[in-house]
Structure formats: structure tokens, C-alpha cells
C-alpha positions as a printed NumPy array, in Angstrom:
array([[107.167,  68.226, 100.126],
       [107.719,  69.543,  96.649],
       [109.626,  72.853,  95.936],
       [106.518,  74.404,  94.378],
       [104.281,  73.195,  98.17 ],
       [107.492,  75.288, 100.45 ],
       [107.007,  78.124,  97.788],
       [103.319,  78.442,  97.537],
       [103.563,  77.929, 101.618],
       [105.643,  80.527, 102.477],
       [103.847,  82.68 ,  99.882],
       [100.501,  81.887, 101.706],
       [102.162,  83.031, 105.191],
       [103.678,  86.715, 103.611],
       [100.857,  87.505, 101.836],
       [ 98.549,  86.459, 104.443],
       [100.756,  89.115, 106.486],
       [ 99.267,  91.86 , 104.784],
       [ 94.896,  91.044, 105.375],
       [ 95.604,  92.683, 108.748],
       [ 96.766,  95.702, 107.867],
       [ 94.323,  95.912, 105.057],
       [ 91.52 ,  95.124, 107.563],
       [ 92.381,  98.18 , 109.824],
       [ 93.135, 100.502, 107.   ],
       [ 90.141,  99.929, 105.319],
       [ 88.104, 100.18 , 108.602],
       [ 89.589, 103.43 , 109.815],
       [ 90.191, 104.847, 106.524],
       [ 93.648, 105.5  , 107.649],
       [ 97.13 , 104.838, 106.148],
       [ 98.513, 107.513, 107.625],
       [101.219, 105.04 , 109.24 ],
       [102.15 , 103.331, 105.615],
       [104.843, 106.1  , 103.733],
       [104.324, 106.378,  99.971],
       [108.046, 105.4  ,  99.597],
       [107.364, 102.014, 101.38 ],
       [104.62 , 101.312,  99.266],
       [105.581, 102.615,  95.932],
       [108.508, 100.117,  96.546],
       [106.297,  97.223,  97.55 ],
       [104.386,  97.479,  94.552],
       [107.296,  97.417,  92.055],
       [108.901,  94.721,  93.94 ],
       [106.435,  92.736,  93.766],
       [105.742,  93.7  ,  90.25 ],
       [109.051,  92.923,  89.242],
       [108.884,  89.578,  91.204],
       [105.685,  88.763,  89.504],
       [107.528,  89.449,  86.06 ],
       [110.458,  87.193,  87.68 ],
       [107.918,  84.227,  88.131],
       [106.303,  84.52 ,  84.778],
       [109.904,  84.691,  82.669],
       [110.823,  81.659,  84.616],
       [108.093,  79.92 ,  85.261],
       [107.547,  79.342,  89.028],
       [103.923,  78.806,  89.528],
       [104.68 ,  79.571,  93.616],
       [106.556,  82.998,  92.593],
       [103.468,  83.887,  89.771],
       [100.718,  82.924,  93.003],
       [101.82 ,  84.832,  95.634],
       [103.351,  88.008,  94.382],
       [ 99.952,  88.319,  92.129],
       [ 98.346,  88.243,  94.928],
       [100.784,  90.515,  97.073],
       [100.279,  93.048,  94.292],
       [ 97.123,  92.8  ,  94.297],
       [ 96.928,  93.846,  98.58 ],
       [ 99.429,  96.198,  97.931],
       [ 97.268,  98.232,  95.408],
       [ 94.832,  98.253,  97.492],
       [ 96.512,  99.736, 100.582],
       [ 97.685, 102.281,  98.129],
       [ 94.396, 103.253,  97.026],
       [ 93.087, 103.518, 100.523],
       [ 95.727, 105.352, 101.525],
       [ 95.337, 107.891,  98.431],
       [ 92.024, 107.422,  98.953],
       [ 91.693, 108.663, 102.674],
       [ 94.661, 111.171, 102.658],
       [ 92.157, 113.57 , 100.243],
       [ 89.804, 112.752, 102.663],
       [ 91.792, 113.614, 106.014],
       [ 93.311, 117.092, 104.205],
       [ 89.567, 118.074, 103.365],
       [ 88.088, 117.243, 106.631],
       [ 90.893, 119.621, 108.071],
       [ 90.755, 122.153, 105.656],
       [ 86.861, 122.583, 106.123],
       [ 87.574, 122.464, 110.372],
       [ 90.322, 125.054, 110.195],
       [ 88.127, 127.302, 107.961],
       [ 85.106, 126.556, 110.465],
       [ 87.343, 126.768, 113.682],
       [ 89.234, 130.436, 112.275],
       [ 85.868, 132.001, 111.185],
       [ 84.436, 131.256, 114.957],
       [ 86.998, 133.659, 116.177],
       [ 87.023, 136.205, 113.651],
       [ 84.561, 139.268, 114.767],
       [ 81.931, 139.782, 112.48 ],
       [ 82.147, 142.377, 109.618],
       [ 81.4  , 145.729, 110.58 ],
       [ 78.477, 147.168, 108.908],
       [ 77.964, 150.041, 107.028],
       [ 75.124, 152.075, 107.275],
       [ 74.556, 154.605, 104.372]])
């Protein structure tokens, strides 16, 4: 087995790591469990590998941290996408919720 078949192999077995977790995000519309930190860092690690790979030339390197990049742009956007979503949701509740218990204005009569 070649260098490049080991590299594009273990490539195919860490990216692959990441469909599950895109699977649930995407399906609860929750990345609530995913920091930014660890995924700004992903995605400029893989970046940078994926600039590694292309300066040297490792077709394995190029292949799978393309496609790592790719997943871990999309967690990010489903996580930016869904925290707007989540602080809405429980903005609009909290304002539903507090004016449920606040008495109703008193009324004037003139």
C-alpha cells in the first residue's frame, strides 16, 4: 500500500468522524455543545493544512482537509445559524412569559 492509499485512508476515517455530528446538528438545529474556540481553530487548522498539502503537493493532505474544511464550515454555520435562532426563541418566551404576570394597565377614565 502506497503512502498516498495510508494518507487518503486515514483521511477517509477523520473526516468521516465528523458526518455524525453534522447529522445531529443539522437535525436538531443545535451546536450548542461545539464552542466557537474549538471550531474557529478547526477551521484554520485545517485551512492551514490544506495550504500545507497544496505547497507540497500531497494529493492525500489536499483530499481530506478540503473536505474537513468543508464539514467544518458547515457546523459553523449551523451553529451561527441556530444560536440567532435559540436567543430569539427565548427572547420572544421571556417577553411572552413576563407580560403573563404583569397586571394589566390601569385605565383612566376622563
Amino acid at each position: 500500500m502506497s503512502t498516498t492509499a495510508v494518507g487518503l485512508l486515514a483521511g477517509l476515517l477523520t473526516t468521516g468522524a465528523w458526518l455524525p455530528q453534522i447529522y445531529r446538528s443539522w437535525t436538531t438545529r443545535s451546536c450548542s455543545g461545539l464552542s466557537w474556540i474549538y471550531l474557529a481553530t478547526m477551521v484554520a487548522g485545517f485551512a492551514t493544512w490544506l495550504a500545507f498539502g497544496l505547497l507540497a503537493g500531497e494529493v492525500a493532505v489536499i483530499v481530506t482537509n478540503a473536505f474537513s474544511l468543508v464539514m467544518a464550515v458547515a457546523l459553523t454555520w449551523i451553529k451561527a445559524s441556530s444560536s440567532g435562532t435559540h436567543q430569539l426563541t427565548t427572547a420572544a418566551g421571556a417577553a411572552v412569559r413576563d407580560a403573563s404576570i404583569a397586571p394589566p394597565p390601569r385605565r383612566r377614565d376622563a
